[in-house]
TORFI-607208 format. One record per residue (C-alpha): residue number from 1; residue in one letter; x, y, z. Coordinates in pm, 1 decimal, padded with zeros to 6 digits, always signed. Example, Ala and Ser with C-alpha at 12.3 -4.5 7.8 and 13.67 -1.06 7.14 Angstrom:
BEGIN
(r 1 'A' (+01230.0 -00450.0 +00780.0))
(r 2 'S' (+01367.0 -00106.0 +00714.0))
END
This chain:
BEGIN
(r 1 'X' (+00000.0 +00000.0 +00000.0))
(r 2 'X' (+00110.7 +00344.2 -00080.2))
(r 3 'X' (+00192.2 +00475.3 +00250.7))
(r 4 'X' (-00013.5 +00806.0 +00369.9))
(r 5 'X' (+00249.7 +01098.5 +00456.3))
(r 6 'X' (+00173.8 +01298.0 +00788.4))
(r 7 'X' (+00057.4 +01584.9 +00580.6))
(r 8 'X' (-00197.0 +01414.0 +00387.2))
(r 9 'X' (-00292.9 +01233.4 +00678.8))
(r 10 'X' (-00349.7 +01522.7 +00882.9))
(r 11 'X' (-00537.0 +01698.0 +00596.4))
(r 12 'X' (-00806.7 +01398.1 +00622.9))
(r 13 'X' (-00823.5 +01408.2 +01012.5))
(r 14 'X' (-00850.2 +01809.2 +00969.4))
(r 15 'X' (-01139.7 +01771.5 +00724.4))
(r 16 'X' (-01350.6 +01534.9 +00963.1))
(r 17 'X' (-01440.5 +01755.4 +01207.7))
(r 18 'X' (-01691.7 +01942.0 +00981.9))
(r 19 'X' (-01812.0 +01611.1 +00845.3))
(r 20 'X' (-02161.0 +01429.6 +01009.7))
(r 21 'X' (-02190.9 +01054.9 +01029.6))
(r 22 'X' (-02548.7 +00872.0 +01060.0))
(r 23 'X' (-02501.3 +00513.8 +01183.6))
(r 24 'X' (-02799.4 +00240.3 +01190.8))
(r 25 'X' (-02738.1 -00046.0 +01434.5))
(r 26 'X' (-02742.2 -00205.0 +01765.9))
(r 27 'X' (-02683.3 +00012.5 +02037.2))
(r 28 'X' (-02541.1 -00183.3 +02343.2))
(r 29 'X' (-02395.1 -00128.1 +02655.5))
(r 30 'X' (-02030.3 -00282.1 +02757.5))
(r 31 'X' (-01996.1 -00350.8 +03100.4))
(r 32 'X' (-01661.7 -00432.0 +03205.7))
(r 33 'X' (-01591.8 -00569.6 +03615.4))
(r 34 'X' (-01226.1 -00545.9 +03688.7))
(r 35 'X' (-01059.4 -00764.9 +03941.0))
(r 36 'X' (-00746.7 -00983.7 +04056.4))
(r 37 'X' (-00789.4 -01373.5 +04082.6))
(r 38 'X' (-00617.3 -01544.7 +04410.9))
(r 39 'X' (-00784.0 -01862.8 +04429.4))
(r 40 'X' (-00999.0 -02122.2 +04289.8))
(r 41 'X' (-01391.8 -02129.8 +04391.1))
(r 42 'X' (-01420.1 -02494.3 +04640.3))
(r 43 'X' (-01759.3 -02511.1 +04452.7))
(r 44 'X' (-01626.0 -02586.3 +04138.1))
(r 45 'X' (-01314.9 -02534.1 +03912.5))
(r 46 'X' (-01367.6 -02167.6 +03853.5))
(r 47 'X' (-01196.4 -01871.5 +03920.1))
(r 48 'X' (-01244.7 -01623.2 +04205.7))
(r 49 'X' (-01263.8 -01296.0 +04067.4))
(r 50 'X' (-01152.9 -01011.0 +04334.8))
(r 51 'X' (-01348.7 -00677.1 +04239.9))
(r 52 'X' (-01180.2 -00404.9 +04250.5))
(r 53 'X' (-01368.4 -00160.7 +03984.0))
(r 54 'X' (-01640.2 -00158.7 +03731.0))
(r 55 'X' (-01689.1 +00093.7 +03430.8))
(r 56 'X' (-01913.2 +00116.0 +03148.3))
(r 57 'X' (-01867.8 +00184.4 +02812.4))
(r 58 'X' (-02037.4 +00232.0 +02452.5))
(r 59 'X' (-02042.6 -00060.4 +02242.2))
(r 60 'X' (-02189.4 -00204.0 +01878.5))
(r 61 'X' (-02316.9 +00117.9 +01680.7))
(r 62 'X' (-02289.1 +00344.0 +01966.4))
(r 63 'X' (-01933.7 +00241.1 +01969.4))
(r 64 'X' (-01927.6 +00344.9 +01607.8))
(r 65 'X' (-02026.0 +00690.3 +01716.3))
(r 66 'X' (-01824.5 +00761.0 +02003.0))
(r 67 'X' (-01510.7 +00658.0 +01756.9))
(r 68 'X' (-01594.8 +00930.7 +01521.3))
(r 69 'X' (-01676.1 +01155.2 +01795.8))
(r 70 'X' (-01313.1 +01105.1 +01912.9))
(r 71 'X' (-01197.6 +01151.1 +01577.6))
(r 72 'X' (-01355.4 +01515.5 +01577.3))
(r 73 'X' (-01634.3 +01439.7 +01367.4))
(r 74 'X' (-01997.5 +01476.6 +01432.1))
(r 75 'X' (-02213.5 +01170.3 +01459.5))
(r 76 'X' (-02606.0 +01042.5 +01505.6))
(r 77 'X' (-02709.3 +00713.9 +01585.8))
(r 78 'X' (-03036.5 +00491.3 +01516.4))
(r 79 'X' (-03057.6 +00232.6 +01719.2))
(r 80 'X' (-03312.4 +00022.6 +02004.3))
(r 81 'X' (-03326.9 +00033.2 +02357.0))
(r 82 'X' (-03500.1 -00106.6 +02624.6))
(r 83 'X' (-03689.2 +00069.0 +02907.5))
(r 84 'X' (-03446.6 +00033.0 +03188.9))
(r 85 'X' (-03134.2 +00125.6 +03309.4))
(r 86 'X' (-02897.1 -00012.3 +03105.1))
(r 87 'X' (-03078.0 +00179.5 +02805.1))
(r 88 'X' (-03094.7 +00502.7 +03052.3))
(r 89 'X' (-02743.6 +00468.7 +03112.2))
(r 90 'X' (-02690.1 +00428.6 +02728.3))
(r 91 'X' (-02859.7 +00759.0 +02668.9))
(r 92 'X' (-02689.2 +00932.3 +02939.9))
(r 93 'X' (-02347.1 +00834.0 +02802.1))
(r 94 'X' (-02396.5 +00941.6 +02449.3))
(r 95 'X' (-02504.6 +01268.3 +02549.8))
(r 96 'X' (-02196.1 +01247.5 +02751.4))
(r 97 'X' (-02021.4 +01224.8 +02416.8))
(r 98 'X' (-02229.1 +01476.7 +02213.5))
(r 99 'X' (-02516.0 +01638.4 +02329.1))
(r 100 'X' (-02771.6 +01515.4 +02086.3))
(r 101 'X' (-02679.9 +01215.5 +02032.8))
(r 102 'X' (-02938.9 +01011.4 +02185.9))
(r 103 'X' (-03204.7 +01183.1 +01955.2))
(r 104 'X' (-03279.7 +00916.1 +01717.8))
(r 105 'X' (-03303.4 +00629.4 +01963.1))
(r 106 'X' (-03649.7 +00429.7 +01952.1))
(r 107 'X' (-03752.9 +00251.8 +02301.7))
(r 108 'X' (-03880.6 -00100.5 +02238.7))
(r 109 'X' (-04085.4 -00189.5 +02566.8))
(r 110 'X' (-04115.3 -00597.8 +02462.3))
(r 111 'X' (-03663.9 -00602.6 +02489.1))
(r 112 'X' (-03429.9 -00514.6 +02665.7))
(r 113 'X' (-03097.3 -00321.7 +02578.3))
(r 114 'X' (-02808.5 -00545.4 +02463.4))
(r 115 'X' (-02598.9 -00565.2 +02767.4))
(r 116 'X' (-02249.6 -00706.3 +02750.9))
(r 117 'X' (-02081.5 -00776.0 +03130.7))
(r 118 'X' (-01719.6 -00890.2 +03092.7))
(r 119 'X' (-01477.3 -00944.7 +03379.9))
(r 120 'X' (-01169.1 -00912.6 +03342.4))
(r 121 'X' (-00858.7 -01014.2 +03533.9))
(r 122 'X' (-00519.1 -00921.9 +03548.4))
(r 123 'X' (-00601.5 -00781.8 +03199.1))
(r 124 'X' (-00773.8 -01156.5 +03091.8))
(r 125 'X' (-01118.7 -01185.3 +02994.7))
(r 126 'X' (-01263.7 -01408.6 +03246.5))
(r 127 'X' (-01622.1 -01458.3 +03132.0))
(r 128 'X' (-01865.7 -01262.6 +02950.3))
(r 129 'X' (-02239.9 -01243.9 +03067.2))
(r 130 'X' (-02468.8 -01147.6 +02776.4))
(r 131 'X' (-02840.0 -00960.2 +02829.6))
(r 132 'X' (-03032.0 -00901.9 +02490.8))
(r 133 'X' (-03309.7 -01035.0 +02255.0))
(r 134 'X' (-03225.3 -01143.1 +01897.5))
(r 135 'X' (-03540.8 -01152.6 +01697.2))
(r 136 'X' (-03633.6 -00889.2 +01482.9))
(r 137 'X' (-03820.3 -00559.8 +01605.9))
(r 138 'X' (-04122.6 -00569.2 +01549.2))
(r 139 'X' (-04324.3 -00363.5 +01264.5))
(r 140 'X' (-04420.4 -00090.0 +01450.5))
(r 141 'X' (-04015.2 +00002.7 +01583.7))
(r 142 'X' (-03954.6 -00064.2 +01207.1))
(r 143 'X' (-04159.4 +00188.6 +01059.4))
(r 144 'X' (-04022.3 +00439.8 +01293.1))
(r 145 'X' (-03633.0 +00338.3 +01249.9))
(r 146 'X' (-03712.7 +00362.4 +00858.3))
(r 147 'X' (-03883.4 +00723.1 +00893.2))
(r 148 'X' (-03627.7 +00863.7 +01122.7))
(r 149 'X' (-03354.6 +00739.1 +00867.5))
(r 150 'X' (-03550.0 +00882.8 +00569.5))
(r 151 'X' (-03522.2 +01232.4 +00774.3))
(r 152 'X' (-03165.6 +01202.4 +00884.3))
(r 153 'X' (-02996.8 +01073.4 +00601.0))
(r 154 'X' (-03093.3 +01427.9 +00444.4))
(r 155 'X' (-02807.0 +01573.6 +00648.0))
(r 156 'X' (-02538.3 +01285.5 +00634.7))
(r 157 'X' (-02258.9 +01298.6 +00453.4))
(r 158 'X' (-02154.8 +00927.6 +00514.5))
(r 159 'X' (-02393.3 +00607.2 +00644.5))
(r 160 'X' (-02277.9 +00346.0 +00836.0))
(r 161 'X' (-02428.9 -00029.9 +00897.9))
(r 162 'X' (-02328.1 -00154.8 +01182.2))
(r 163 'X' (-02478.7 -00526.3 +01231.2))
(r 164 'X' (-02453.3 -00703.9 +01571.1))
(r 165 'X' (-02774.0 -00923.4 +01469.5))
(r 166 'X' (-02923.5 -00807.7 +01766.6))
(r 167 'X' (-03255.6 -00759.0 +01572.0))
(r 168 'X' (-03228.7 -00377.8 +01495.4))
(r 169 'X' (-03108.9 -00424.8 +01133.8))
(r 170 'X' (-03371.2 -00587.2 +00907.3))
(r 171 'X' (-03427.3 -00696.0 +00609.2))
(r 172 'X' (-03703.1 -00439.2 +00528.3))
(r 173 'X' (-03517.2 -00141.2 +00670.9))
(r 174 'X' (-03218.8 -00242.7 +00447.7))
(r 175 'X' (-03449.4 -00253.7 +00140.1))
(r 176 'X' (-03630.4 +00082.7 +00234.9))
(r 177 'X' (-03243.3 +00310.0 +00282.6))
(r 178 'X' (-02971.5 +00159.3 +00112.6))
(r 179 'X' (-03038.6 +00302.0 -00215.7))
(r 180 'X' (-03145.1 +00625.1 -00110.2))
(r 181 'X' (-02803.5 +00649.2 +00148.1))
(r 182 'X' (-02616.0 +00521.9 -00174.5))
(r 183 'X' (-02753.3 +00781.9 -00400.1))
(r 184 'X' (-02614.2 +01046.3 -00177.1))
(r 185 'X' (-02331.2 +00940.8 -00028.3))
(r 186 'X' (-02101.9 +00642.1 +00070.8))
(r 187 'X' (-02228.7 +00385.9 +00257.1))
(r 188 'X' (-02048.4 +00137.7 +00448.2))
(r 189 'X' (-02141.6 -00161.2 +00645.7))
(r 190 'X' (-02022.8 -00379.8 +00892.1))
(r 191 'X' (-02179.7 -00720.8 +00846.1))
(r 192 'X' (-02387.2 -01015.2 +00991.6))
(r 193 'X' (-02464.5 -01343.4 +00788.0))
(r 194 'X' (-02848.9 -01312.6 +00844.2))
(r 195 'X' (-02861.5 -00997.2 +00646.5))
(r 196 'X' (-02561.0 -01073.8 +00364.0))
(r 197 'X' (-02811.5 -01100.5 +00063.4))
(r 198 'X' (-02979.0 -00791.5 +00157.3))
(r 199 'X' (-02673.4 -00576.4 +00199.6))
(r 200 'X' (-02717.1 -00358.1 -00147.9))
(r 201 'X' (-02618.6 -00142.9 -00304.0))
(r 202 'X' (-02339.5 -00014.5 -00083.4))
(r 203 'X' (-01984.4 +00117.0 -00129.2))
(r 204 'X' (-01752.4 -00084.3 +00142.8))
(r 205 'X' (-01828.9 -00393.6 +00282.0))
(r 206 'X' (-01584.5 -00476.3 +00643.4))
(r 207 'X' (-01598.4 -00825.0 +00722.4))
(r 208 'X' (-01362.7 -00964.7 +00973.7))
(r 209 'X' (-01163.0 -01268.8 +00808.2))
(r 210 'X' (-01376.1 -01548.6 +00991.6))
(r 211 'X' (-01707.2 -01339.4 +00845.0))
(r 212 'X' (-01562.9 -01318.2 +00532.6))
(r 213 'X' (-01458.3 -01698.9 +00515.5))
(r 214 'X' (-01863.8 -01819.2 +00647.0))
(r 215 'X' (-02037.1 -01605.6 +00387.7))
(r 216 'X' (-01845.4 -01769.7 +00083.2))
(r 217 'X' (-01811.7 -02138.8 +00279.2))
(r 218 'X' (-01434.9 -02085.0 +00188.8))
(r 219 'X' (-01200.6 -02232.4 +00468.7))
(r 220 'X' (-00834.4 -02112.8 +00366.4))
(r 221 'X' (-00774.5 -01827.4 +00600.8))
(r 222 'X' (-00442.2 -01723.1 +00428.0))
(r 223 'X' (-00411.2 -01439.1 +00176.8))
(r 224 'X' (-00555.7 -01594.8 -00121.3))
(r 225 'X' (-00860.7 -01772.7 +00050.3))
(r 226 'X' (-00937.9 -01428.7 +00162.3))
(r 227 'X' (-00856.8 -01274.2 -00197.2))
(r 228 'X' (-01098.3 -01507.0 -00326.4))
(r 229 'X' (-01354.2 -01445.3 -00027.3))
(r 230 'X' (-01367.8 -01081.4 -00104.4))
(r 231 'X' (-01424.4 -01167.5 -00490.0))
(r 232 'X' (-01732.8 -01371.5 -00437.6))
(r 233 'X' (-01886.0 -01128.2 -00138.7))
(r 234 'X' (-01812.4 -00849.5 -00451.4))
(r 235 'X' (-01979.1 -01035.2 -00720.3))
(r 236 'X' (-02233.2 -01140.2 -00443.5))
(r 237 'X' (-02371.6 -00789.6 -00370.9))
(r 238 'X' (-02203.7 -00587.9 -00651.9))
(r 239 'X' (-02050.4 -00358.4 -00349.0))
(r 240 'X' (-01776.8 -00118.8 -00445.9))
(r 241 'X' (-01512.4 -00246.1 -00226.6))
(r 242 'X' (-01439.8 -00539.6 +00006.2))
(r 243 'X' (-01204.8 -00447.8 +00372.6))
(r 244 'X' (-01187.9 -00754.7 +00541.7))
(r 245 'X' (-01053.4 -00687.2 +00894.8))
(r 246 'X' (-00782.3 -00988.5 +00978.7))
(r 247 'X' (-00715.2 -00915.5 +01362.5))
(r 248 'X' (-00320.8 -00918.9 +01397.8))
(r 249 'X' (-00247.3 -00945.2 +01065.4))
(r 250 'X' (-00381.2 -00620.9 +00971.6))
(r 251 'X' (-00637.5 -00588.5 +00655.7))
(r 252 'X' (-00682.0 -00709.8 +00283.7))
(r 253 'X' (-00871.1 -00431.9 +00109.8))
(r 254 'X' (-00998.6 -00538.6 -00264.7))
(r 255 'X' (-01156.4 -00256.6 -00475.5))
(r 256 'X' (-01365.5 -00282.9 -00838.0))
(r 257 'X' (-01136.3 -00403.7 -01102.8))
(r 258 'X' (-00806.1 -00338.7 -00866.7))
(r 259 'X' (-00571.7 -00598.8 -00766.7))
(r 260 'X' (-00578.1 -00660.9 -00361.8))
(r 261 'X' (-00361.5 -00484.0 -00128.5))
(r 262 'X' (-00256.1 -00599.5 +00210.8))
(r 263 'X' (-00155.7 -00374.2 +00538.3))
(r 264 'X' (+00024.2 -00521.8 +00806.3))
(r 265 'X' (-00112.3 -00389.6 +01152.3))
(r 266 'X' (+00003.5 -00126.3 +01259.3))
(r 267 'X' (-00029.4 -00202.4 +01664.2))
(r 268 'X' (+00295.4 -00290.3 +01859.4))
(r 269 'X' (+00117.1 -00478.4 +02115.2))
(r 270 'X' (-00270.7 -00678.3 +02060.3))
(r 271 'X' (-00421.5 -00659.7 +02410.7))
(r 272 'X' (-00802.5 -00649.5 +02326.5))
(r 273 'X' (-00954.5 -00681.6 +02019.0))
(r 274 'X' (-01286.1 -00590.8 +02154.7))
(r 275 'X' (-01455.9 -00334.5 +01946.1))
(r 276 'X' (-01174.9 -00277.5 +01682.0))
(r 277 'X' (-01405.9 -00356.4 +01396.5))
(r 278 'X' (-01613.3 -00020.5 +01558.4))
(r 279 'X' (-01268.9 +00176.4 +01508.0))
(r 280 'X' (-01203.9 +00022.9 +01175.9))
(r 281 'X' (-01553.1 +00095.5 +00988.8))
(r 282 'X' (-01602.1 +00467.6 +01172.5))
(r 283 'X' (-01242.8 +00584.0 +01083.5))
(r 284 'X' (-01286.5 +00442.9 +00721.1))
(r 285 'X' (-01671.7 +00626.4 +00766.9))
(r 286 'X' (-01509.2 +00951.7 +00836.8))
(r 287 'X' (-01232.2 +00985.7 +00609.3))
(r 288 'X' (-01440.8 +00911.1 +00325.2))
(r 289 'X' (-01684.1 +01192.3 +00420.7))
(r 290 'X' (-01410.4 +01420.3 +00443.3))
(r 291 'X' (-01307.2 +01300.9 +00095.0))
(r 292 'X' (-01051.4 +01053.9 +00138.7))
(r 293 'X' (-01005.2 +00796.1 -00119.7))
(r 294 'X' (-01088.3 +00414.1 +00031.2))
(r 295 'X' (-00724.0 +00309.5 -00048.8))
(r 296 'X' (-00640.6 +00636.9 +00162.8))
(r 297 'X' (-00959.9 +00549.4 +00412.9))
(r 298 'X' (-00782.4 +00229.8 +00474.4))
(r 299 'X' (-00518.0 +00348.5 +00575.5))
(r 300 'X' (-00588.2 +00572.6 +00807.3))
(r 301 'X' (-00841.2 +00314.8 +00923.5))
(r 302 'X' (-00520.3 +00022.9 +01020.8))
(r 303 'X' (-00341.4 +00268.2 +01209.9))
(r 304 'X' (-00635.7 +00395.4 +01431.4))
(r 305 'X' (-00723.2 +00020.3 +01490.6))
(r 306 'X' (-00342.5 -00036.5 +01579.6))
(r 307 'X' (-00401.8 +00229.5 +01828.3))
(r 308 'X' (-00755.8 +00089.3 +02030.4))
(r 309 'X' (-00616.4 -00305.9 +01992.8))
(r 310 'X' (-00317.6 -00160.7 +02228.4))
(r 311 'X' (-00582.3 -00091.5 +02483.4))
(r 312 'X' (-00768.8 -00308.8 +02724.7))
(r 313 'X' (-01148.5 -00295.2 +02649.9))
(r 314 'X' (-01370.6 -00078.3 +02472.5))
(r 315 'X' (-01144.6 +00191.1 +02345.6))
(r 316 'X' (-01139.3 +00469.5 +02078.7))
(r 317 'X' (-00888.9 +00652.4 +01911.6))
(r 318 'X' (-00832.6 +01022.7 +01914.9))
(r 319 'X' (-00706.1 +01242.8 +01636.5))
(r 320 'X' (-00409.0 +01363.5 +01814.6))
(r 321 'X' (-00318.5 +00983.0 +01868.9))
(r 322 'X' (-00401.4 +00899.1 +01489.7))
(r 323 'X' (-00184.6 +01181.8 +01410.1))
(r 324 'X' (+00081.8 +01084.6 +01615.1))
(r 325 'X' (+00083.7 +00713.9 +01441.1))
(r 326 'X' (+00211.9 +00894.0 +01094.1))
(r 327 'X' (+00574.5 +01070.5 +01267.5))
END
């Protein structure tokens, strides 16, 4: 890959903070229990996890948004929550971030929010505890998702997918603001098997490698099984471009009639992947509002997830610290 200078990058990260992102997806809340172990439980051959703190974080698509947000760039999210806590707390904490960013969320009274509890010890996930219901919302919740899209796409200048199949992304929704999103501006998403037929037209498709691999029923996870992965998902959906994420080895991005190119990470050190994909697809979101090419998107995109998979838990990246990345 052509290597970004500092200047250009900096250009790009400059432009962003005038840029708005609109993200459909499932909200969720990551809970994260900190501790030390010392002993095993005499119950049973388990762990006993000292507490020492807890903190709470955004995760899925309101992940997406707080990693723009950190990026300088303004951001909405549609998403679901429940009526309880974890969804107040959800609220609370994006308004945290921005102050309207909580505007477009629709309260579902029949689920409750997605709640991820994780504890971790001496930096070690332990266990992870998951609250959430994975059917489909239900007509009514649709409708509403679809009208408050059709409203706040108007002001977008990039649209973001971001499938947890937690319900929240459907089939119908998909059908209804793709084409309109893609008629405006680029639209990237972050995908779930459920959904993969119904994921057109869009610009950027980011599978992780192990996504990739299941929606083609290809097994060879080396650089030519995933060449050949991103060929079918392209002919598949007729998608501009294929990213697919590949954890420590950094990214394989494919575009229309180009030969592949491959980035090695650009982390020192993989602590926690948790969330990374969230940097990945809201860096790549952002730069391409703010006019970056996808090769240059890409880019930009590997060293901000070098920066978050350096950091235990959820974790964004800020512009200074992308910046910093290019000296």
């Amino acid at each position: 890959m052509p290597q970004l200078t500092k200047q250009r990058a900096g250009e790009i990260i400059r432009a962003m903070s005038d840029r708005r992102i609109l993200v459909l997806g499932d909200v969720m809340l990551d809970e994260f229990v900190w501790g030390d172990v010392t002993r095993i439980s005499p119950e049973a051959p388990v762990p006993v996890v000292d507490i020492r703190r807890e903190s709470v974080h955004l995760g899925g698509a309101a992940n997406v948004l707080a990693n723009v947000v950190a990026l300088g760039g303004g951001c909405a999210v549609v998403g679901v929550v429940g009526n309880d806590s974890a969804g107040e707390r959800i609220k609370t904490t994006l308004r945290e971030v921005s102050s309207q960013a909580d505007e477009y969320l629709a309260v579902d009274e029949q689920r409750p929010t997605t709640t991820k509890t994780r504890i971790i010890a001496h930096s070690q996930l332990v266990v992870r505890a998951d609250r959430e219901n994975r059917k489909p919302v239900n007509g009514k919740v649709e409708q509403r998702i679809i009208e408050i899209l059709k409203e706040a796409i108007q002001s977008a200048d990039a649209f973001v997918v971001s499938d947890y199949d937690k319900g929240v992304v459907t089939p119908s929704i998909l059908g209804e603001i793709l084409k309109l999103a893609y008629e405006k501006v680029p639209v990237l998403i972050d995908p779930k098997i459920r959904n993969f037929s119904y994921y057109r037209p869009a610009s950027l498709i980011t599978p992780n490698h192990f996504e990739a691999l299941r929606m083609t029923n290809l097994e060879q996870d080396s650089d030519d099984g995933l060449h050949q992965a991103a060929c079918l998902i392209q002919e598949k959906l007729d998608c501009d471009a294929v990213l697919i994420t590949r954890g420590e080895r950094g990214i394989m991005l494919l575009e229309r009639r180009q030969d592949p190119v491959f980035v090695e990470t650009a982390a020192r050190e993989v602590y926690d992947v948790t969330g990374a994909g969230d940097t990945v697809i809201a860096t790549l979101a952002a730069a391409m509002a703010a006019g970056a090419s996808t090769l240059e998107a890409a880019n930009l995109a590997n060293h901000a997830a070098g920066i978050v998979v350096g950091k235990v838990g959820t974790a964004t990246a800020s512009a200074e610290e992308l910046l910093a990345t290019f000296e």
